[in-house]
Backbone as JSON, one array per atom type, in Angstrom:
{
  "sequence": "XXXXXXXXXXXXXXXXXXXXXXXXXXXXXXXXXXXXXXXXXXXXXXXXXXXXXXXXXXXXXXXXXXXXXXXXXXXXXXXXXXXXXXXXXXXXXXXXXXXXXXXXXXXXXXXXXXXXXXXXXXXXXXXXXXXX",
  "N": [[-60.54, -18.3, 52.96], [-61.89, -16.84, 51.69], [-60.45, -15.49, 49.81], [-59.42, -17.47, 48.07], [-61.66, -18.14, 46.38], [-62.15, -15.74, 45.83], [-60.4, -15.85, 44.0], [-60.69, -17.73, 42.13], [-63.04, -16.86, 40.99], [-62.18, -14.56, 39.45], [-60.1, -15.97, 38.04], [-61.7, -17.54, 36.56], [-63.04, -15.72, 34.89], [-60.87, -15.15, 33.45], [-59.92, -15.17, 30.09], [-58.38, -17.65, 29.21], [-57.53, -19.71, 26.84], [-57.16, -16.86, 25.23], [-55.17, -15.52, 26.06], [-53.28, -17.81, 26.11], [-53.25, -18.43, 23.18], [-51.65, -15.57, 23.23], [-49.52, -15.6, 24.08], [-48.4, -17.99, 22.58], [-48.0, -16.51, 20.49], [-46.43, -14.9, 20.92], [-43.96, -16.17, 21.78], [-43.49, -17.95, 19.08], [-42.78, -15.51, 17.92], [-40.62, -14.41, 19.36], [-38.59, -16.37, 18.51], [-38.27, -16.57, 15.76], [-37.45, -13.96, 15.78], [-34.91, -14.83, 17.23], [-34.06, -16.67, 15.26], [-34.02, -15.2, 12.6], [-32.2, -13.04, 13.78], [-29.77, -14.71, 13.99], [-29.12, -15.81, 11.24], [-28.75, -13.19, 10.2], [-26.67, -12.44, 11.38], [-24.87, -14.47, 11.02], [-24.82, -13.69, 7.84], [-23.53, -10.88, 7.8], [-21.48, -12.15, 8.99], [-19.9, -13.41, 6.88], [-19.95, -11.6, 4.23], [-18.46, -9.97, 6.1], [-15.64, -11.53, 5.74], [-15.37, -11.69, 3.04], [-14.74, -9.43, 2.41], [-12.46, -9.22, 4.39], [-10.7, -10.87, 2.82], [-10.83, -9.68, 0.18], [-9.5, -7.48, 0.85], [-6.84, -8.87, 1.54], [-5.93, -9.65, -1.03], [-5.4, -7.43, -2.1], [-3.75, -6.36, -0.7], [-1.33, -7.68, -0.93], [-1.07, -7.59, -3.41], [-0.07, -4.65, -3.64], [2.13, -5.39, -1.99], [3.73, -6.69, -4.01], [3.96, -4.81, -5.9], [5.73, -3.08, -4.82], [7.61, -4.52, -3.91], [8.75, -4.52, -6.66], [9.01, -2.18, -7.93], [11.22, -1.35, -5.54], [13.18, -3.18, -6.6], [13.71, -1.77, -8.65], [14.4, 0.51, -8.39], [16.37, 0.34, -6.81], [17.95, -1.18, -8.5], [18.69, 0.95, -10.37], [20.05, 2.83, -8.6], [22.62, 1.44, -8.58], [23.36, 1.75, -11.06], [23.63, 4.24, -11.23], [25.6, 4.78, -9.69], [27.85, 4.04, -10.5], [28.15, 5.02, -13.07], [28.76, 7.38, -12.05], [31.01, 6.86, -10.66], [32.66, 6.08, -12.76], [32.5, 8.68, -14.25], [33.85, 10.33, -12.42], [36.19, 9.0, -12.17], [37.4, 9.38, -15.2], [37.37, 12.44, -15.12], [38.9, 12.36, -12.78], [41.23, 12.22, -14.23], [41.33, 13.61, -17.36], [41.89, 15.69, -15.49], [44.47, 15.02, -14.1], [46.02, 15.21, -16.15], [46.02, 17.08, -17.65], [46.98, 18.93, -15.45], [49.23, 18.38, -15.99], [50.36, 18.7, -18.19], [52.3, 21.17, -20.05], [52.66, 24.35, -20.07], [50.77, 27.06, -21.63], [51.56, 29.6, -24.59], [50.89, 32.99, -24.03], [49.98, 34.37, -26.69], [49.61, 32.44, -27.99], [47.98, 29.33, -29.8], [45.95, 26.84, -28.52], [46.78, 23.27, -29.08], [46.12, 20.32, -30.97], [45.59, 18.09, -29.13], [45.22, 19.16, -26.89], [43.2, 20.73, -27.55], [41.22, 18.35, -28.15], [41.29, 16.55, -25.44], [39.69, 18.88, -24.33], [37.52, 18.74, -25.52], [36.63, 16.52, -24.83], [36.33, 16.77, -22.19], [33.98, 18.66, -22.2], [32.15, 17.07, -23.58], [31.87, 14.81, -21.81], [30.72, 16.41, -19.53], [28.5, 17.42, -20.09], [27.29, 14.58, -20.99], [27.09, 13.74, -18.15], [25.38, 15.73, -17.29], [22.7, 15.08, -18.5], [21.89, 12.51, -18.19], [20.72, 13.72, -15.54]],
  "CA": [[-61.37, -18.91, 51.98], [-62.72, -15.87, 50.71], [-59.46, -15.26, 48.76], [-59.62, -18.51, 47.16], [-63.33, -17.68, 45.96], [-62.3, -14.66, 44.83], [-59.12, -15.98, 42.4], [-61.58, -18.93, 41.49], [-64.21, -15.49, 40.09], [-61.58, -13.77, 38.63], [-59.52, -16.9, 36.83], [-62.93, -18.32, 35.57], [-63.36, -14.75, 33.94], [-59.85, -14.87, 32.28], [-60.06, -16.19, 28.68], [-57.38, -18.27, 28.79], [-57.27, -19.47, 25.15], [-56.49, -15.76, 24.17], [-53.86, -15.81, 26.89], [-52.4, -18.69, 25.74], [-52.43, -17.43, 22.02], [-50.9, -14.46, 22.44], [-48.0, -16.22, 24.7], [-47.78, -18.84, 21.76], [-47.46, -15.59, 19.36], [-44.79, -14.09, 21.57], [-43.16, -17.34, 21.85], [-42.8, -17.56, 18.2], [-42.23, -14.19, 17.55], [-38.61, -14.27, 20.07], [-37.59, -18.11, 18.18], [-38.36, -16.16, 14.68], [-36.54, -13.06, 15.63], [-33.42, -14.9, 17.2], [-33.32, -17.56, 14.31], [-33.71, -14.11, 12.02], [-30.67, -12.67, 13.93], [-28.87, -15.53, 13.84], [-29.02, -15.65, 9.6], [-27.99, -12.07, 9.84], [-25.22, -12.75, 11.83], [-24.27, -15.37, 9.55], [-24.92, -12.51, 6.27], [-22.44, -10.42, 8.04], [-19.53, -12.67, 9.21], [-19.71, -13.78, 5.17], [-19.28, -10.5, 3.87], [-16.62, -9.93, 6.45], [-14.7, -12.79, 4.88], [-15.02, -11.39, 1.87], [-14.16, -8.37, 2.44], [-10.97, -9.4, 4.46], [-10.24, -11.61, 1.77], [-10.19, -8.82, -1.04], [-8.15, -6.67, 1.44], [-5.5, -9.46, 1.72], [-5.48, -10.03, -1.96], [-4.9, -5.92, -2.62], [-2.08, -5.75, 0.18], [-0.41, -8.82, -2.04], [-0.57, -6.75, -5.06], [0.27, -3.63, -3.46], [3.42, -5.7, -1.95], [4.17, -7.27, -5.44], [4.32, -3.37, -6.4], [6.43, -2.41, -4.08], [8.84, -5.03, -4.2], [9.17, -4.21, -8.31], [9.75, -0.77, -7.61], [12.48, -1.08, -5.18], [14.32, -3.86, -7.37], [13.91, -1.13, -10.25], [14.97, 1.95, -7.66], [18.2, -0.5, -6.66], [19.31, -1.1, -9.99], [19.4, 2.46, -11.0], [20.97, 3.36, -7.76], [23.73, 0.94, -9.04], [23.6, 2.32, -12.15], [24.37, 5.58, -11.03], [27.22, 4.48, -8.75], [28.84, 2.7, -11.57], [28.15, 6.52, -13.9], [29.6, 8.59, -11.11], [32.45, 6.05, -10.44], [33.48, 6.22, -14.49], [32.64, 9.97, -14.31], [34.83, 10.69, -11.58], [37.92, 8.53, -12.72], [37.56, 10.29, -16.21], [37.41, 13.6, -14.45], [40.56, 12.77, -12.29], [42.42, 11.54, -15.75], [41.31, 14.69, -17.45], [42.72, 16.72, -14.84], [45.94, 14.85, -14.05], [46.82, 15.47, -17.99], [45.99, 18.66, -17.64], [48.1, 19.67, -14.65], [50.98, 17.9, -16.25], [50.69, 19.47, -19.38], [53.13, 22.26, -20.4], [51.43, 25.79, -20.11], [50.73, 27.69, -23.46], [52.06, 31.12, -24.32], [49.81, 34.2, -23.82], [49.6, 34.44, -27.78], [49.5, 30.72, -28.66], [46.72, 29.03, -29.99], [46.29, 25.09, -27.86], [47.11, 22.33, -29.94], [44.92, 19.24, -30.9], [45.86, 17.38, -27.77], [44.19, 20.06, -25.74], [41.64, 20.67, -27.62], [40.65, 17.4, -27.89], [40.86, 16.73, -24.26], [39.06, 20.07, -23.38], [35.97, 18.48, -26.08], [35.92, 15.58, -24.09], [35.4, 17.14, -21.06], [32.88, 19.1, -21.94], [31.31, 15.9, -23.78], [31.35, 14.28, -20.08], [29.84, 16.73, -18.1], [27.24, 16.94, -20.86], [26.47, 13.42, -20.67], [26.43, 13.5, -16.81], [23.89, 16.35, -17.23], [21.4, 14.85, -19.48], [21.43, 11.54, -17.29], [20.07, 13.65, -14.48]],
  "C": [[-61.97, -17.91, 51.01], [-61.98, -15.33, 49.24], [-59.87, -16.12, 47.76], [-60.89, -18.25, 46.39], [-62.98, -17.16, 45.26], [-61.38, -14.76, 43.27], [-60.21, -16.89, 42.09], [-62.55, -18.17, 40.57], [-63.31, -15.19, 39.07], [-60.91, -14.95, 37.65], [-60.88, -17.31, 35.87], [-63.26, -17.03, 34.73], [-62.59, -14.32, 33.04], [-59.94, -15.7, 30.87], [-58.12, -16.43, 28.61], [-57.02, -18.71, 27.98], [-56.86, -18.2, 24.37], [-55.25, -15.67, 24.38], [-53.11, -16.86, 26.37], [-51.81, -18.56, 24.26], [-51.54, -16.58, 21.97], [-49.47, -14.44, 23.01], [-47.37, -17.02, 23.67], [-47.16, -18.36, 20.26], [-46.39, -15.31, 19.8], [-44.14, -15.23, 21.32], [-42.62, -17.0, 20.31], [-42.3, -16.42, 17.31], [-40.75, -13.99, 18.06], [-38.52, -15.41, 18.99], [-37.56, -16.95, 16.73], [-37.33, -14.8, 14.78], [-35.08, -13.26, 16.54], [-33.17, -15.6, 16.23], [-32.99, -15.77, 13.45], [-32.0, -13.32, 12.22], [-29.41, -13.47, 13.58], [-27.86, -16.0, 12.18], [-28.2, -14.8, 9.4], [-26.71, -12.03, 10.34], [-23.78, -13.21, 10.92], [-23.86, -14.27, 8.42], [-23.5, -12.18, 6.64], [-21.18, -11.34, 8.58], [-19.22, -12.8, 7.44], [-19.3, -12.56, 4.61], [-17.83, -9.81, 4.67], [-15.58, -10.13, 6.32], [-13.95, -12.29, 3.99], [-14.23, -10.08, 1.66], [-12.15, -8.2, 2.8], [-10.32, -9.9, 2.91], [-9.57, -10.31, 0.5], [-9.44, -7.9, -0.16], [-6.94, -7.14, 1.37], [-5.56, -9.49, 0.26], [-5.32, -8.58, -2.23], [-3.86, -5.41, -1.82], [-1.04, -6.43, -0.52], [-0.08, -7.91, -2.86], [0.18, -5.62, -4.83], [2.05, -3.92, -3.17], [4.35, -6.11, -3.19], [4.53, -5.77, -6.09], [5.57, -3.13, -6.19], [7.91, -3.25, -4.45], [9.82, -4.9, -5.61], [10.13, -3.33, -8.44], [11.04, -0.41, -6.77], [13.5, -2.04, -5.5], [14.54, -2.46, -8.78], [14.88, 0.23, -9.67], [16.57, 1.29, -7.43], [18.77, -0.84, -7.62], [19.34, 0.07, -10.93], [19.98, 3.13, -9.8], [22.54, 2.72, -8.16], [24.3, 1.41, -10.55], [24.07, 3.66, -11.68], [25.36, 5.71, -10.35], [28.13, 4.08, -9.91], [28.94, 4.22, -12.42], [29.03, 7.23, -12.86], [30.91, 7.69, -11.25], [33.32, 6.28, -11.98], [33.65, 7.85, -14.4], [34.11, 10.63, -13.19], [36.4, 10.3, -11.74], [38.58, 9.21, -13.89], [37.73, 11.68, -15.9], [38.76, 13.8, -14.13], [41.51, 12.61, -13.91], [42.87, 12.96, -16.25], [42.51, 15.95, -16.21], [44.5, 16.75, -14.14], [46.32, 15.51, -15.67], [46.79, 16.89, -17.95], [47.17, 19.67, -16.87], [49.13, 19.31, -15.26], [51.4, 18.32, -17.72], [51.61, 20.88, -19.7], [52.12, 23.6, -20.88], [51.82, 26.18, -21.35], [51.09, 29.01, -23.03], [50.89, 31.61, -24.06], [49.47, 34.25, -25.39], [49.11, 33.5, -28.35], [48.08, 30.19, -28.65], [47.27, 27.71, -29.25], [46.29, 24.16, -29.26], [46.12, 21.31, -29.79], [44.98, 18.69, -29.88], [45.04, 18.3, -26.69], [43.11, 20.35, -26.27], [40.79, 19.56, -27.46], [40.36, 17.1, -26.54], [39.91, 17.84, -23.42], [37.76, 18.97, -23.92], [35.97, 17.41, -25.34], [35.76, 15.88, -22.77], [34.34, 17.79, -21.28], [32.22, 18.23, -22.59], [30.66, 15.3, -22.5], [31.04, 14.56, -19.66], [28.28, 16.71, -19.08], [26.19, 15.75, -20.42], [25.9, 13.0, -19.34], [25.01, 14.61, -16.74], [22.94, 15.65, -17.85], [20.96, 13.28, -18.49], [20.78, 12.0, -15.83], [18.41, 14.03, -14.42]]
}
C-alpha cells in the first residue's frame, strides 16, 4: 500500500497537461516530418523522370547520329570499291597494251600512242591520289 501512496504523490505532482503537450508536439512533429518526407520523395522521383526522360531523348539523337554517319561511311565505302574496281581494270588495260606493244629503239623517240597512254596513266594515278 505504501507503493500505491507513493505513485498516487508523485503522479499528482506530474503536470500532466505539459506532458500531454509536448507528446501532442512530438506527435505532430513525426506526421509533419513523414508527410514532409513523403513530398520530397515525391520532388525527387519527378526529377528522376525527368531526367531519365532527357537521357532517353539524347540517346535517340545520339542514335539518329550514328545511324547517318554509318549510312554516309557505307556509301563512300562503296564508292571507293566502285574507284578502285575502275582503277584497277584501267591499270590492268594500261598494262596489257603496254606489254603487247612493240619495244622502241634505244634512239627513238615513242610515238603518240604511247605517249598518250603513258599521260593517261599518270592522269589515273593522279586522280586516285587526290581522292585520298
Amino acid at each position: 500500500m505504501i507503493r500505491a501512496t507513493a505513485i498516487r504523490a508523485v503522479a499528482a505532482g506530474v503536470p500532466w497537461r505539459a506532458v500531454a503537450a509536448a507528446v501532442l508536439v512530438s506527435a505532430a512533429f513525426g506526421a509533419g516530418w513523414t508527410v514532409n518526407g513523403w513530398r520530397k520523395d515525391a520532388e525527387i522521383a519527378e526529377l528522376n523522370a525527368t531526367r531519365a526522360e532527357t537521357d532517353l531523348s539524347a540517346a535517340r539523337q545520339a542514335l539518329g547520329e550514328f545511324k547517318t554517319a554509318s549510312a554516309d561511311i557505307r556509301a563512300r565505302a562503296d564508292e571507293y570499291r566502285g574507284i578502285t574496281t575502275e582503277l584497277d581494270a584501267a591499270a590492268s588495260a594500261i598494262r596489257k597494251e603496254l606489254k603487247n606493244a612493240k619495244p622502241l629503239p634505244a634512239d627513238c623517240r615513242p610515238d603518240d600512242f604511247r605517249v598518250r597512254k603513258l599521260s593517261d596513266a599518270v592522269d589515273a594515278a593522279k586522280r586516285a591520289a587526290a581522292t585520298r
